[in-house]
N, C-alpha and C positions, 0 to 999 in steps of 0.2 A: 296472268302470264300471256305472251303473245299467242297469237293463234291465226289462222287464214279467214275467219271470217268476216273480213271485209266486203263493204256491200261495194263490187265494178262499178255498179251504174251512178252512185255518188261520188267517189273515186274521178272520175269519166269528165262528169258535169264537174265539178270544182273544177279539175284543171281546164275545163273549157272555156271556164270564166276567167279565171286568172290569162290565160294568154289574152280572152279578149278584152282584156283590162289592160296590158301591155303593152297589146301592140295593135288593136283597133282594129281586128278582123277575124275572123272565123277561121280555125284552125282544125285539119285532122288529127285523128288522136289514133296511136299504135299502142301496143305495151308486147313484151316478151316475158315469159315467166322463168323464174331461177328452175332447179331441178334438184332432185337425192338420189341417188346410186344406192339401190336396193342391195345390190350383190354384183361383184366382179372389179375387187380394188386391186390397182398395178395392172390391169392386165391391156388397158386400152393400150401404152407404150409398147405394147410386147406383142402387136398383131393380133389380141385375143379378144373374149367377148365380155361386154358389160349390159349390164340390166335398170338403166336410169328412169326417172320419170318425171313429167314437168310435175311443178306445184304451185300452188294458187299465191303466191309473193310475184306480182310485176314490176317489172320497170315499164312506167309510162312516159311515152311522149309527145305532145301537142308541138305540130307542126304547121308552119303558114310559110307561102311565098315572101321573099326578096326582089326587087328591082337590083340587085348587086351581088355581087360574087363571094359576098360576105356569109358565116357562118354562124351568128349569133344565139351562143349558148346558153340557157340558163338553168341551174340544176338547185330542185329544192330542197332535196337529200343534204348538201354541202352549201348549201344559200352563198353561191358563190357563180359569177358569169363570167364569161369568155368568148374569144371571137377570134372569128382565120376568116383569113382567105382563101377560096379554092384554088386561087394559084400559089398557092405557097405554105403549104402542108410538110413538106418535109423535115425531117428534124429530129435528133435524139429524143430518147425515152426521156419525160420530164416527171416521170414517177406519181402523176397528177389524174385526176378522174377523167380528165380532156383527151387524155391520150385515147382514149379508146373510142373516142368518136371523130378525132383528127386521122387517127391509124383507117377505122372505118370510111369514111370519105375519100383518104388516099386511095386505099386500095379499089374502091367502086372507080374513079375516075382511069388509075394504069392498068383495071382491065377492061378499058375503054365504053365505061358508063360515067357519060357528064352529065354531072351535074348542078343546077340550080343554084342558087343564095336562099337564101332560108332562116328561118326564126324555130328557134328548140327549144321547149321549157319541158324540162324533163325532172318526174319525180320517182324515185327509187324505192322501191321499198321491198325489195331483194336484203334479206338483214345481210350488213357489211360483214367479213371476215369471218361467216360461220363456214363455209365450205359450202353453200349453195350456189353459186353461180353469179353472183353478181352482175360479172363483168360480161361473159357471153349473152347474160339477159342484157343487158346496154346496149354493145355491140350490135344484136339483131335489130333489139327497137331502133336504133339510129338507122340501121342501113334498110329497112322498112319505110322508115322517113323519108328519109333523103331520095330513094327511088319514087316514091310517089308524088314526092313536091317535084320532081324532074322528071314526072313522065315516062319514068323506066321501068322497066322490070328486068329481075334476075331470075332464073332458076332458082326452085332453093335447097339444091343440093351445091351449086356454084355460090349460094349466098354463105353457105355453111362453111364452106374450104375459105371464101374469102374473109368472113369474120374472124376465122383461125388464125391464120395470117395475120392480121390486123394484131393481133393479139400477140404472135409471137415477136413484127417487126417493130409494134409502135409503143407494148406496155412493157417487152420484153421477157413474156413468161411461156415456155417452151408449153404449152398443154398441147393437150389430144386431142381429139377431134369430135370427144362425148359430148363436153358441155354445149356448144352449139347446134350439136345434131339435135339433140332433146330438148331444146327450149325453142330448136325450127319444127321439129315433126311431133312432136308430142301431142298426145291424145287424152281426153279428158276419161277418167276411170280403166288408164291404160298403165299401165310398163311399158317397155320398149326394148325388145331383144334385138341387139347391134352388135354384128361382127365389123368391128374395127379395120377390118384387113379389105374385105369387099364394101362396106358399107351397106349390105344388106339389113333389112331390120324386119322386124315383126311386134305386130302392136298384141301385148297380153293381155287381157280382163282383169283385173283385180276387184274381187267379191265385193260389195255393196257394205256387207256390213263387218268391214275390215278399215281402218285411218292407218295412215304412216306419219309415225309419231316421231319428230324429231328433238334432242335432246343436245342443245349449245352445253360442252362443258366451261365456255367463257374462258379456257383456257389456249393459246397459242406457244409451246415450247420453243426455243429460240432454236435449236440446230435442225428446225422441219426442212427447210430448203436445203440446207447440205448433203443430210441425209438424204431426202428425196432423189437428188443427182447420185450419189453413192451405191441405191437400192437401182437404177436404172444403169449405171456401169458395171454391180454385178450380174444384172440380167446382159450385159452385151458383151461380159469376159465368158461365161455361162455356154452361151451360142457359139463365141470364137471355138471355145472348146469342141463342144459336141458337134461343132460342124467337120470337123477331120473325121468322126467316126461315124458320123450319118452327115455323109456332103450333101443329100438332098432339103435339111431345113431352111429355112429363113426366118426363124424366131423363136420363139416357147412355144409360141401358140402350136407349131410343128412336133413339139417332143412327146413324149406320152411319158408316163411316171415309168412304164417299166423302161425305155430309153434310160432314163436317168438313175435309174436304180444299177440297170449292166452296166454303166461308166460314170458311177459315183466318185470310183477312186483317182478319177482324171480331175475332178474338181477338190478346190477346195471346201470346207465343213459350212464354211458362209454362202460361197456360193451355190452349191447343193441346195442349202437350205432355202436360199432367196430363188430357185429354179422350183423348187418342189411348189413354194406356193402358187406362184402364176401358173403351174401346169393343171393343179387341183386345185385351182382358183376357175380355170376357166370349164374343166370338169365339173364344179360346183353348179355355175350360168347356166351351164347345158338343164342341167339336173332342174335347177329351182326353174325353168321356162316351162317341164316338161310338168313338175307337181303344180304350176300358177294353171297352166292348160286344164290339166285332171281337176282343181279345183283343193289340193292337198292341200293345205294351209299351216298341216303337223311339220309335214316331210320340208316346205320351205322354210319355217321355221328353223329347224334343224338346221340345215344348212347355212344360213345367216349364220347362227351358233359354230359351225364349222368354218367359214370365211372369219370371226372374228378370230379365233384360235392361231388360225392359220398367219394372219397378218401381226398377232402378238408374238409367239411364237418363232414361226421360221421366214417372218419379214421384220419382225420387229419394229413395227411400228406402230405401235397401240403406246401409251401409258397410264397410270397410276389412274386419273382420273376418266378416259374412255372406258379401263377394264370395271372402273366402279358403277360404272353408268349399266353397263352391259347386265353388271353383274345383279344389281339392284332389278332389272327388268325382268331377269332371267326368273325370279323370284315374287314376280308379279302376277297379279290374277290378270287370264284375261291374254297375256301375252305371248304373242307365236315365237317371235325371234327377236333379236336385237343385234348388233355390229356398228363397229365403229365403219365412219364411212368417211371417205375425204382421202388426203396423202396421209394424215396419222398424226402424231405428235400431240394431239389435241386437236380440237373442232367439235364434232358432233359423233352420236349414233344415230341410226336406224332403227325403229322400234316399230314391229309389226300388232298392232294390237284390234284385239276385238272391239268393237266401235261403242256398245254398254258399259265396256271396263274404263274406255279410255279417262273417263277424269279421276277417276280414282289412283289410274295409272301416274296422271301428270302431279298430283296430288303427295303422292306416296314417294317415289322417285326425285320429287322436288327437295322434299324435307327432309330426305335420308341423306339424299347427296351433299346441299347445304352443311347437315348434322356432321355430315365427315369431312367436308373440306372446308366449310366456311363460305362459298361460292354458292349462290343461289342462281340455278339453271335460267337459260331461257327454254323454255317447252312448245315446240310451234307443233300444231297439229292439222292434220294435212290433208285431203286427197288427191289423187293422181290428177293433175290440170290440163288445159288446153293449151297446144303452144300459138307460136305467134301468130301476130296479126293486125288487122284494122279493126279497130274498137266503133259501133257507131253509135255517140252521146247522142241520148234523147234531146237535147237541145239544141242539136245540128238543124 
């Protein structure tokens, strides 16, 4: 079963060879890593705090100058090339992996960063469609690229707002502003406590001999995106409310549980419900930052356990085979916590385990779940990574 130990510096050197087999020159190499959301789901929309952290799946990119204005792509993830011009990038969502490095380029250039023609061979190995991040790991690697073949630099707090963008105007998927911040600032044997609302963050330790075990249930339920928009209008019916009787909030992240308990009867039972979680969701963040600091590992545990409840529950977005996943770990030697993580529907969980238990863990968990669904897991096993950056191959 899959796993993060991949040896970088082989990784590195292959694709340095491959472009210089391409294109007859010596290329820079980037990569950005995907990320998992330990604890704090729904809350990044709602001004509140989440607790992400890189991990060792990058997207890499070997980059070389152009004499031309040209953009020449090539991706061996989808063994599939492409090519723009810097003058004429604009253009509807083509529902396509290009998008997000066309969107990326647009947006570096109208906020007045030009740039270059350039050569991109780009390989992926962010796994597609678990809820890791794929695409904010693309996004960064490309605009790392492309500043450095142009002699630019950005901020990379302006890199992070700009890859967002990128994301919402050119793939069309309204995200937050988690995944990119944590595959730009992320720290190696870190967490990352981010208030959404300020952009403040704080890097956390996560003990040595702890892995964050991720658990693909290979499953994608069809009504996630509906739903996803649904659970986001009840949190903005939620606020209209509670704003006439506390005019000073501007989101969830403002309300306190007892707020919502003295004017439960002004909301609806759904809404209530979709309010309660993000409020003791983002109570949760708080809590698990303070037990990650102390070094509790019982007490975060716990709380994982109480974020998934919470999200099955009174957000309702867990199903059948998340709650299996959870449920099987729960019952695991060895293991602190577990939760589904992502928007819901299916995707993955979060499994905090003791770093002696874990193949017993991947082991046990594998063939219970198969046994009950038929569906044999992907198991990637993790720790906290470094985020982006210049890669330098030993055979530069």
């Amino acid at each position: 079963m899959p796993s993060t130990t991949v040896n970088s510096e082989s990784v590195a050197d292959s694709l340095y060879e491959r472009f210089q087999q391409a294109h007859g020159a010596q290329p820079r190499i980037f990569r950005a890593p995907g990320r998992v959301n330990l604890i704090g789901e729904h809350t990044d929309y709602n001004d509140g705090f989440v607790m992400p952290a890189a991990i060792g799946f990058y997207t890499w990119i070997a980059v070389g100058p152009r004499a031309d204005r040209i953009l020449h792509v090539h991706s061996e993830q989808f063994a599939e090339t492409t090519e723009f011009s810097l003058d004429a990038l604009s253009g509807a969502t083509r529902k396509h992996w290009s998008d997000y490095v066309r969107g990326v380029a647009a947006l570096l250039q109208a906020a007045g960063h030009p740039l270059s023609g350039a050569n991109l061979l780009i390989d992926g190995q962010v796994p597609l469609g678990a809820g890791l991040s794929s695409s904010a790991s693309l996004e960064v690697s490309t605009a790392l690229a492309l500043l450095a073949i142009s002699k630019s630099q950005v901020p990379p707090l302006e890199l992070v707002k700009l890859c967002q963008r990128a994301e919402h105007q050119y793939a069309g998927t309204r995200c937050g502003i988690m995944d990119q911040f944590v595959v730009t600032f992320g720290h190696s044997g870190h967490a990352l406590l981010l208030d959404c609302r300020s952009l403040d963050f704080k890097s956390l330790p996560i003990p040595e001999n702890v892995r964050l075990v991720i658990c693909n249930s290979m499953v994608k339920h069809e009504l996630a995106a509906g739903e996803y928009n649904h659970r986001r209008a009840d949190c903005e019916t939620g606020v209209k409310i509670l704003q006439r009787e506390l005019p000073g909030i501007r989101a969830l992240r403002d309300v306190t549980l007892g707020n919502l308990e003295e004017h439960r009867k002004k909301l609806s039972d759904v809404v209530c419900r979709r309010c309660r979680h993000v409020i003791s969701e983002n109570r949760r963040v708080l809590d698990a930052a303070e037990a990650l600091q102390s070094g509790d590992l019982n007490r975060f545990g716990q709380l994982m356990y109480e974020s998934h409840r919470s999200l099955r529950g009174d957000y309702e977005v867990s199903c059948r085979e998340l709650d299996l996943l959870v449920e099987l770990a729960s019952a695991s030697e060895g293991v602190y916590g577990a939760r589904m993580t992502g928007g819901g529907f299916g995707g993955c969980t979060i499994n905090l385990v003791r770093d002696d238990a874990v193949e017993g863990f991947r082991r046990r968990v594998a063939e219970a779940y198969a046994k009950e669904t038929g569906i044999t897991p992907d198991v990637y096993i993790c720790s906290a990574a470094e985020g982006a950056g210049e890669w330098q191959a030993s055979s530069a």
